[in-house]
N, C-alpha and C positions, 0 to 999 in steps of 0.2 A: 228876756232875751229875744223873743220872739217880736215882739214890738219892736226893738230896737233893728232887728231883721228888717220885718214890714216898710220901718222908714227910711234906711237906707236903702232899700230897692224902690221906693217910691222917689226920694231925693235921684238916682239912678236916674227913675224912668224919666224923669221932669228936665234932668241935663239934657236927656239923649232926646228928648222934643224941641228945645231950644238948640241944639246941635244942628238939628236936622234943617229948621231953615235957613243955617250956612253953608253943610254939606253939601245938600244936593244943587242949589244952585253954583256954589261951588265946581260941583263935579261938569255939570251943564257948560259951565263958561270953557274949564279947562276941555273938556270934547270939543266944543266949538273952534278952541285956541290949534289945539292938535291940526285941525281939519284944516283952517282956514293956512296956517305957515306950512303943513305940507302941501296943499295944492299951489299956494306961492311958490313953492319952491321947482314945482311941474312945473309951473308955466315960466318960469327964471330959466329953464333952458335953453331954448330958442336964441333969447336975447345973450345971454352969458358965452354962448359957442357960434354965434353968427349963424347960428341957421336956421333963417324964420322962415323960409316957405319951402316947396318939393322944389324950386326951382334951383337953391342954391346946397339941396343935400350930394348935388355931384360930386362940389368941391370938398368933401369931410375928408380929412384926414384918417390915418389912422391910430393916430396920437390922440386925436378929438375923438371919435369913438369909442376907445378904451378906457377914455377920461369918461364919458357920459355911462360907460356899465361899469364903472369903478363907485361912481356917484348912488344907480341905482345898487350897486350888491350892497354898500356899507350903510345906505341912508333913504333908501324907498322902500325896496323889498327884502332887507336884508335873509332873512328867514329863506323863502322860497326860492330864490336866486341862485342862493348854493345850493340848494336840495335837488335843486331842477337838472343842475352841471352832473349832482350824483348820479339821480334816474339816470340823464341820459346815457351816463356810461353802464350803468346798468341794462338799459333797456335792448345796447347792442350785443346781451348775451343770449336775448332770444332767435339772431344770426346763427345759423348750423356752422357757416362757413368761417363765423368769430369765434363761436364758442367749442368748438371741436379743435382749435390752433391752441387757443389758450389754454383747454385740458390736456391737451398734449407736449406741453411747455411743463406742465404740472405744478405749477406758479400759483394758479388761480382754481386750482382744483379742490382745494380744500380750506376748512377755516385759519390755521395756520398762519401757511403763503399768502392767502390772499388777504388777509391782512394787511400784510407788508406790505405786496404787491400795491393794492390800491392806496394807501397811504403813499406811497413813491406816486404814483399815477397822479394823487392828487396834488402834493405837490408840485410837479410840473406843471399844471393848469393853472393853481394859485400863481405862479412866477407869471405865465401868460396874463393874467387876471389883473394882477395889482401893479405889473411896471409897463412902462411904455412900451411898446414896440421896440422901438429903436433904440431900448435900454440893452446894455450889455447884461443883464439876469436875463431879460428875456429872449435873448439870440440864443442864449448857453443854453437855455429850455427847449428852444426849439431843436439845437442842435444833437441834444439826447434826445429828445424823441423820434428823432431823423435815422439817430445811430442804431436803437432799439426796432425801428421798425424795417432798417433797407434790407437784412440778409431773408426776412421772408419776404418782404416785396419781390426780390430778388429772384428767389426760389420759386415766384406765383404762390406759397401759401397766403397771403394778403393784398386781394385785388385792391384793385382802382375803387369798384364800387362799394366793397369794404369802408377804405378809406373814405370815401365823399359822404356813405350814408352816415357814419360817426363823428364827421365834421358838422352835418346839417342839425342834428341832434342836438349839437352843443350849441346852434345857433338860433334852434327853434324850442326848445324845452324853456327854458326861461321864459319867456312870450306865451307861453301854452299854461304854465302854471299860475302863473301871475292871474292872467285872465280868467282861472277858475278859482281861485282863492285869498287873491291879493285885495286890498282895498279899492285900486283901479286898474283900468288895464295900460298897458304898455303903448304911446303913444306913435304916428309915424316917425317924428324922430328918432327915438331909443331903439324901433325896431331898425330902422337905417342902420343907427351905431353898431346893433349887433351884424348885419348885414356886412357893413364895412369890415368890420373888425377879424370876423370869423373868416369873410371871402380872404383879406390877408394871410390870415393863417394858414389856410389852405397852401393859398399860394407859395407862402415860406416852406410848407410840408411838400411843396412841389405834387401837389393832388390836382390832377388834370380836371379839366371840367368841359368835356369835350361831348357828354352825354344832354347836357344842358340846351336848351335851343340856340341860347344866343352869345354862346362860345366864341364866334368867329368875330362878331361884329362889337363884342361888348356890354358892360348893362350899364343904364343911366346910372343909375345911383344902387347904394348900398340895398335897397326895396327891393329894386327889379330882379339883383343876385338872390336875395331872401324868397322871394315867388317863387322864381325857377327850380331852384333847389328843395322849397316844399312841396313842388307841385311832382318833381323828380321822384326825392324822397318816400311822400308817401305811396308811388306807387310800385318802387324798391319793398319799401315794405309788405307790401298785399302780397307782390310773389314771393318774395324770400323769407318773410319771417314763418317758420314752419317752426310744428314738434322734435326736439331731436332729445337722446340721453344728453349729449354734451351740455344744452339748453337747462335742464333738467337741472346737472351736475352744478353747473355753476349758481346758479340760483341758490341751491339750497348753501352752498359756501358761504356766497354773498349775505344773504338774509342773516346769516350766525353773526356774521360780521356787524352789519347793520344794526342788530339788537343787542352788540355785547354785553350791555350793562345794563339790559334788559332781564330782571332775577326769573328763572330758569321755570318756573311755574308759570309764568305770563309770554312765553316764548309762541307758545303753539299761537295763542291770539292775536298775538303782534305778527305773525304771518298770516294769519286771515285777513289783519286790516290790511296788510300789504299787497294783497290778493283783492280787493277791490283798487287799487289804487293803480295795478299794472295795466288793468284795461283789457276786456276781452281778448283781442290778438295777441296780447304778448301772454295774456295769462294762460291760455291753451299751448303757447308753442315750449312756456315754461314746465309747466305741471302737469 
């Protein structure tokens, strides 16, 4: 019996040596194949949407836009693209003056509602995300979240600068993720498209942009709106993102959420890794 052992694991070992010089070059070519049709596919941009240089990113639409991060969410980056839209709305619970409205709402205060909550939340962005502008899903998106946000606009519980620092968020996360973890970074065009596409939105939310420098005269292209607004943003950030309970509050909600089906033993760790991932500032004004 033992023999007959031996020579089947020997017969074994002799396939899996003859395997191995088609495997691995195998595996070789298909890496190369992956590599070579997705950077074809980068560089198929430019030509596929007319816009081969900075010269002609003034004219983008914002049909073309939404089309170009419709491309990258489902078929470049898919993975980080959404995760980037999550953070960011996340990230604007490190806001005293966001995250003390929404405890007070009591929506988002616990694992519960906030489930819900951001499920609904996310929906509306997907409708933004995957239909054109100018489609009727995505007017009816906009227009609920017009309707959800004017009686505190209203009221001044939810400034201007509320609003514009969770607009830049959603236009700059994407582009900040990619570049730390994707296999390339996000190019001038894609970032124009998100430039173009977010400044619209704004615009549709009727979010002034009047703290910006060049509000009055305009910006060239999709880029120059995207600059201003990070260069705005992150110094929004440096003074307002501060420690508060509310901060605190929502976070721990959130994080339940985020690991639901994360089994209940592995809970505490899966907030540690998430606690490197928020980033010095946010992770003090959190915890």
């Amino acid at each position: 019996m033992s023999q007959i052992r031996e020579q089947t694991w020997s017969l074994l070992g002799d396939a899996f040596q003859q395997w191995k010089i088609f495997i691995i070059p195998g595996f070789v070519m298909y890496l190369a194949l992956v590599t070579r049709l997705r950077h074809k596919r980068a560089k198929s941009l430019p030509k596929r949407f007319n816009y081969t240089s900075r010269d002609t990113y003034s004219k983008m639409t914002t049909d073309d836009a939404q089309a170009i991060l419709k491309e990258l969410t489902e078929l470049e980056f898919p993975k980080f693209m959404g995760f980037s839209i999550i953070f960011a709305l996340f990230k604007t619970y490190g806001i005293p003056s966001v995250s003390s409205l929404l405890v007070s709402t009591g929506q988002l205060a616990n694992p519960e509602t906030a489930s819900r909550r951001t499920a609904d939340t996310g929906v509306l962005l997907l409708e933004f995300a995957l239909n054109k502008p100018s489609s009727e899903r995505t007017i009816q998106a906009i227009s609920r979240m017009n309707y959800l946000h004017s009686r505190y606009q209203k009221s001044g519980k939810i400034t201007n600068a509320d609003m514009l620092y969770t607009l830049s968020l959603f236009a700059l996360e994407p582009s900040r993720w990619v570049d730390k973890y994707e296999w390339r970074s996000m190019t001038e065009l894609e970032l124009c498209a998100s430039g173009t596409f977010w400044k619209a939105m704004g615009d549709a939310m009727l979010i002034p942009y009047d703290v910006l420098p060049s509000c009055k005269i305009g910006w060239e292209d999709g880029l120059d709106w995207l600059k201003e607004v990070e260069d705005w943003s992150l110094r929004y950030e440096a003074a307002s993102m501060l420690p508060a309970p509310s901060n605190n509050q929502l976070a721990g909600s959130h994080v339940e959420v985020l690991f639901l089906n994360l089994p209940s033993g592995l809970m505490e760790a899966g907030k540690q890794i998430m606690a490197i991932f928020l980033g010095e500032r946010l992770r003090k004004a959190m915890l």
